[in-house]
C-alpha positions in Angstrom: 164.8 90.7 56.9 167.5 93.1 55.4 171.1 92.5 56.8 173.3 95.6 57.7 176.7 95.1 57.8 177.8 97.6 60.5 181.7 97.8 62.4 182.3 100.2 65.4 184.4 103.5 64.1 187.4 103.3 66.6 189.4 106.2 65.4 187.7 108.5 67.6 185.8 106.3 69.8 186.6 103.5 72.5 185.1 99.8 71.6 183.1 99.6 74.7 181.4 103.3 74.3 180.4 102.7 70.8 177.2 100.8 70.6 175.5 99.3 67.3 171.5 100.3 66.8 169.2 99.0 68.7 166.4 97.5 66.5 163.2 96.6 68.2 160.3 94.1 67.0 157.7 96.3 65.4 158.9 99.4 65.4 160.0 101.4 62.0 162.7 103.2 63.2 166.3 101.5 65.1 167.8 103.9 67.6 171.4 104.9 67.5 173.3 105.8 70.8 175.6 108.6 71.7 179.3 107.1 72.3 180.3 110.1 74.4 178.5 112.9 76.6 177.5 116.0 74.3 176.8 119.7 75.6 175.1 121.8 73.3 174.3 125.2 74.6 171.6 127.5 73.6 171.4 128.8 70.5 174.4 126.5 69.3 173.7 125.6 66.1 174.9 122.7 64.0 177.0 120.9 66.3 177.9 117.4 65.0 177.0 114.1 66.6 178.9 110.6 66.0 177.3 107.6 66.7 180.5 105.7 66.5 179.1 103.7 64.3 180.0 103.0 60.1 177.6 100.9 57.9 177.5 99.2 54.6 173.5 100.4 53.4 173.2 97.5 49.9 172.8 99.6 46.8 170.0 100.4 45.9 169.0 101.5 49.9 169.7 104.5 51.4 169.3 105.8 55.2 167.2 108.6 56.8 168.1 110.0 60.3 165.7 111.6 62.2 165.3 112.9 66.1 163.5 110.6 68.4 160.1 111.4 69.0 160.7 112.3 72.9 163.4 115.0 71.7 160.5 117.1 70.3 158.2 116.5 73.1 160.7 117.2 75.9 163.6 119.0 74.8 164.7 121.9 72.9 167.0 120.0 70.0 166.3 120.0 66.5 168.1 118.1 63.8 170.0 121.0 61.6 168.6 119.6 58.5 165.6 118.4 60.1 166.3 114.6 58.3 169.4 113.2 57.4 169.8 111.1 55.0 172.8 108.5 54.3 173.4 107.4 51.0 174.4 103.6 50.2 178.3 104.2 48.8 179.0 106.3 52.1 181.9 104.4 54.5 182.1 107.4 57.0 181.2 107.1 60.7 177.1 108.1 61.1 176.6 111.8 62.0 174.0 114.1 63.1 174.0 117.9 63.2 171.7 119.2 66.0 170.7 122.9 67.0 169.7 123.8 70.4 166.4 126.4 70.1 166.0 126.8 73.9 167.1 128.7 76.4 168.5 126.3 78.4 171.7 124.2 78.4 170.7 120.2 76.9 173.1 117.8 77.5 173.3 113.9 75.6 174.5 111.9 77.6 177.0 108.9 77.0 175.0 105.6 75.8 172.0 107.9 75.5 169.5 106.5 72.7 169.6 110.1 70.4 168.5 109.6 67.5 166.5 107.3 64.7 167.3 105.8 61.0 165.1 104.2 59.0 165.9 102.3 56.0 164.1 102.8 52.3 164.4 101.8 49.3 165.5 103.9 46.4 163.1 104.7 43.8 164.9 105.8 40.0 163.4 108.8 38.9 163.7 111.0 35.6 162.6 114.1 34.9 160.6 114.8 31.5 160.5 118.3 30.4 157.1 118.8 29.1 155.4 122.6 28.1 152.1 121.9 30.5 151.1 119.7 33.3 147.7 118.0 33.9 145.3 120.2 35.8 143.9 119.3 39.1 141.5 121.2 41.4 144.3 122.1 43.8 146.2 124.0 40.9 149.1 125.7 42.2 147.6 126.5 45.4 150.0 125.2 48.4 151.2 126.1 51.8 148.0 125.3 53.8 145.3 126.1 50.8 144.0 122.7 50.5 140.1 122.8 51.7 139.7 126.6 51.2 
């Protein structure tokens, strides 16, 4: 089990409105919770999110944030970026940017579970210039071509 060292961001925040993640047995993601009540109204776009909540990811990790599943089946927010990501060195309080697509006013409400972050590991990577590429049956088709 990985350790995350985690402290509640108070300089916007009160102690007992900021929650840490809720981590539950089996499941991938760990929930984050809204420290205050958010209105987003429709077509708002990018409006930013705190969790209230500042971690310590080891090196060599880094954190994705995503929308929780029940956001996309039930309400008209989208992440801005549609996946966050949070790299190790960063000390700043956890943020989202959401967009609202619907016609309708959607409100998060204070200690509401908003959003998820997941964990990974970081894989080094380094690109080799090279004048050709190995062909494959696919080629260059994309966006939907595979089994045509």
């Amino acid at each position: 089990m990985m350790k995350i060292r985690a402290k509640k961001f108070l300089d916007t925040h009160r102690a007992e409105d900021v929650k840490l993640p809720l981590v539950t047995e089996d499941n991938a993601c760990f929930d984050f919770y809204s420290p205050e009540k958010v209105v987003i109204y429709p077509g708002q776009m990018g409006v930013k999110i705190g969790t209230g909540v500042v971690t310590e990811i080891p090196k060599g990790y880094y954190m994705m944030l995503f929308m929780r599943s029940s956001y996309g089946a039930k309400r008209t927010l989208r992440l801005s970026n549609c996946v966050g990501i949070i790299d190790s060195p960063y000390r700043g309080e956890i943020k989202a940017m959401f967009d609202n697509i619907g016609d309708e006013v959607e409100i998060i409400e204070k200690g509401e579970r908003f959003m998820q972050g997941l964990i990974q590991k970081k894989i080094e990577v380094e690109f080799e210039e090279v004048a050709t590429l190995t062909e494959t049956q696919r080629g260059d088709g994309g966006f939907g071509s595979t089994g045509r």
